[in-house]
MITORGU-726822 format. One record per residue (C-alpha): y, z, x; residue number from 1; residue in three letters. Coordinates in pm, 1 decimal. Each point is the difference from the previous one (the first is absolute). Layout:
// MITORGU-726822
+----------+----------+----------+-----+-----+
:       c2 :       c3 :       c1 :   n : res :
+----------+----------+----------+-----+-----+
:        Y :        Z :        X : NUM : ALA :
...
+----------+----------+----------+-----+-----+
***
This chain:
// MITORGU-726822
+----------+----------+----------+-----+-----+
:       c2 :       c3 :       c1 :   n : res :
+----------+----------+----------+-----+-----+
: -12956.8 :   1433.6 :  -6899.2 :   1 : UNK :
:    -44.5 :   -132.9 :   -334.8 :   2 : UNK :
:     74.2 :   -344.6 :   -133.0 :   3 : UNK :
:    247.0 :   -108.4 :   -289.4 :   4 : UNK :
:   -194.0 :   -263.2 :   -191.4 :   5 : UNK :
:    268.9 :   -213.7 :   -225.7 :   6 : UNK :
:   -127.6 :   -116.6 :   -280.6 :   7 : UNK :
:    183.4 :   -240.5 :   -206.9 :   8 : UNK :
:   -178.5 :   -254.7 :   -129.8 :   9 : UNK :
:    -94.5 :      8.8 :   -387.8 :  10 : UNK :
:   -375.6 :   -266.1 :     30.4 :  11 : UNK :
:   -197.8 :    236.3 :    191.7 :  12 : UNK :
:   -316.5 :    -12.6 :   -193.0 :  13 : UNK :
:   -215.8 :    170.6 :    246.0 :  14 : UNK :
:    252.0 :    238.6 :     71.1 :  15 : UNK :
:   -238.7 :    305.7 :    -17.0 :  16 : UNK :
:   -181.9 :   -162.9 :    269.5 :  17 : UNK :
:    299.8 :   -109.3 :    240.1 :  18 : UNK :
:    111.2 :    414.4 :     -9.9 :  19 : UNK :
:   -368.4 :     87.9 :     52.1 :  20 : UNK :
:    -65.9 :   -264.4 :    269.7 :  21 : UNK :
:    382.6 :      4.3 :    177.3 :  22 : UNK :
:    123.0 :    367.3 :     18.3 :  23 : UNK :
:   -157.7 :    319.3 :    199.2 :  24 : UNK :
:     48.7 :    365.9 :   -135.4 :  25 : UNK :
:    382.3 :     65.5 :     96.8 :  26 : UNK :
:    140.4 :   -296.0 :   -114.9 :  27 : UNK :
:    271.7 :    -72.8 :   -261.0 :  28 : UNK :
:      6.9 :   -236.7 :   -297.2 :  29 : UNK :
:    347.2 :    -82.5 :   -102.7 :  30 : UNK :
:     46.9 :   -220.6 :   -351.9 :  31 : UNK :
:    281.4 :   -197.4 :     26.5 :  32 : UNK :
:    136.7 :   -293.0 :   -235.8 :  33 : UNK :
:   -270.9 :   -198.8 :   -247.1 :  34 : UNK :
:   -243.8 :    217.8 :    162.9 :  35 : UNK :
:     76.4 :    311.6 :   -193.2 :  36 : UNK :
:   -149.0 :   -105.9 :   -320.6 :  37 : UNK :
:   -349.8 :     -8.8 :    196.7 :  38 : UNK :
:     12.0 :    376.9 :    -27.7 :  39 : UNK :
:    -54.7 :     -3.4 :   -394.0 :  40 : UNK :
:   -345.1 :    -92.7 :     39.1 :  41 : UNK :
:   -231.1 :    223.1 :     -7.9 :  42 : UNK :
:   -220.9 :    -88.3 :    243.7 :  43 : UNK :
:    280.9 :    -25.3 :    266.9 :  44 : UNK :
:     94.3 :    367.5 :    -68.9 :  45 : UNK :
:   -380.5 :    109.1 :     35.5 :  46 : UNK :
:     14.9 :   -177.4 :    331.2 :  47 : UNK :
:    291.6 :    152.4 :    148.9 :  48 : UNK :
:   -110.5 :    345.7 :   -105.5 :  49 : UNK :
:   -359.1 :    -55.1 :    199.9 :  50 : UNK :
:    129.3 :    -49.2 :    279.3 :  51 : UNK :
:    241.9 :    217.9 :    272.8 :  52 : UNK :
:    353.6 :   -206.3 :    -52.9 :  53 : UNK :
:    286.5 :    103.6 :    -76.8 :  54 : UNK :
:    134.4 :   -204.3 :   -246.0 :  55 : UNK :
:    366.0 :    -89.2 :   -100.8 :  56 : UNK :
:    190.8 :   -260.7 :   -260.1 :  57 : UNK :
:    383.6 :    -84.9 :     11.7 :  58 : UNK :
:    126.3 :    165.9 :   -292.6 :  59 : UNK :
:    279.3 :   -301.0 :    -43.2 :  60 : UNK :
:   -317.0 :   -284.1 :    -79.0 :  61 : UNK :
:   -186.1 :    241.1 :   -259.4 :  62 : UNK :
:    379.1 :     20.1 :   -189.3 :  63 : UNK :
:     72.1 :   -385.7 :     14.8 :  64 : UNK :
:   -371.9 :    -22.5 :   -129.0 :  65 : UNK :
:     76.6 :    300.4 :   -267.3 :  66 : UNK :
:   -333.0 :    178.8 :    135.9 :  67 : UNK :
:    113.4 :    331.6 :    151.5 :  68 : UNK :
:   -156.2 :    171.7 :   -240.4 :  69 : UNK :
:   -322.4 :   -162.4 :    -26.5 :  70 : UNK :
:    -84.1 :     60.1 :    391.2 :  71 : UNK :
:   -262.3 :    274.3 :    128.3 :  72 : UNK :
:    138.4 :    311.2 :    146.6 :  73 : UNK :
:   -181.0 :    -28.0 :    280.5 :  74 : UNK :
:    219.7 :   -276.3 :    114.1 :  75 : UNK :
:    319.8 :     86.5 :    158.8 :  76 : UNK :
:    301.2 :   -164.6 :   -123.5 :  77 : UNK :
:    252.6 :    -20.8 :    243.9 :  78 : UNK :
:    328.4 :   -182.0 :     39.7 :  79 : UNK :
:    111.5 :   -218.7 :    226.8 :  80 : UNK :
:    141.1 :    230.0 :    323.7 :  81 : UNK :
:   -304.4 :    204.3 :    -15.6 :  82 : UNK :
:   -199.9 :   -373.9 :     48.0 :  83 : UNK :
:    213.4 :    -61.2 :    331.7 :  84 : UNK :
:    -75.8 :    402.9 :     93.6 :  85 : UNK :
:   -378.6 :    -85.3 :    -62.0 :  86 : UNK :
:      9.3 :   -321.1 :    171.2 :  87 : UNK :
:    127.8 :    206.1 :    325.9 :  88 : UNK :
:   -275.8 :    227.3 :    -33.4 :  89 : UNK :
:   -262.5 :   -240.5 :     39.7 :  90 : UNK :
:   -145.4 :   -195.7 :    322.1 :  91 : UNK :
:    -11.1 :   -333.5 :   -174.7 :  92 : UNK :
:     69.3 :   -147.9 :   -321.2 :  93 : UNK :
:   -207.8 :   -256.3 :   -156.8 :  94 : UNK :
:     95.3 :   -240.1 :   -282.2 :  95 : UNK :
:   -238.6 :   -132.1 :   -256.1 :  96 : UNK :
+----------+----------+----------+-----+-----+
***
């Protein structure tokens, strides 16, 4: 079963790495809080796309940010039922 890896932290300078080193092909990224702004970088983006995650964002923190708009569409926005639905999905959650 896949893991639900909760990431919420905004200083994660070798994030690219921590997804690349901490998650196996299955797995889901979720964006939560100061985290979401991570996902206008570039080079985050191209690192989610490389790899086999599925990868979400909590619609909510991109408005209070004002950056729904700016977000790839490979990234699912959800809100905040479908996070407890994903969360029950998954064999463990992990919080960065």
């Amino acid at each position: 079963m896949a893991h639900l890896h909760l990431i919420s932290t905004l200083n994660a300078s070798d994030l690219t790495e921590q997804i690349s080193r901490y998650t196996q092909p299955g797995d889901k990224l979720l964006f939560i809080a100061d985290s979401v702004i991570q996902l206008l970088k570039p080079e985050i983006v191209q690192s989610i796309t490389t790899t086999k995650l599925e990868v979400y964002v909590l619609k909510n923190d991109l408005a209070c940010r004002g950056i729904t708009h700016n977000i790839s569409d490979i990234i699912v926005q959800i809100d905040e039922l479908t996070m407890v639905e994903l969360s029950c999905t998954c064999d463990k959650i992990i919080s960065w």
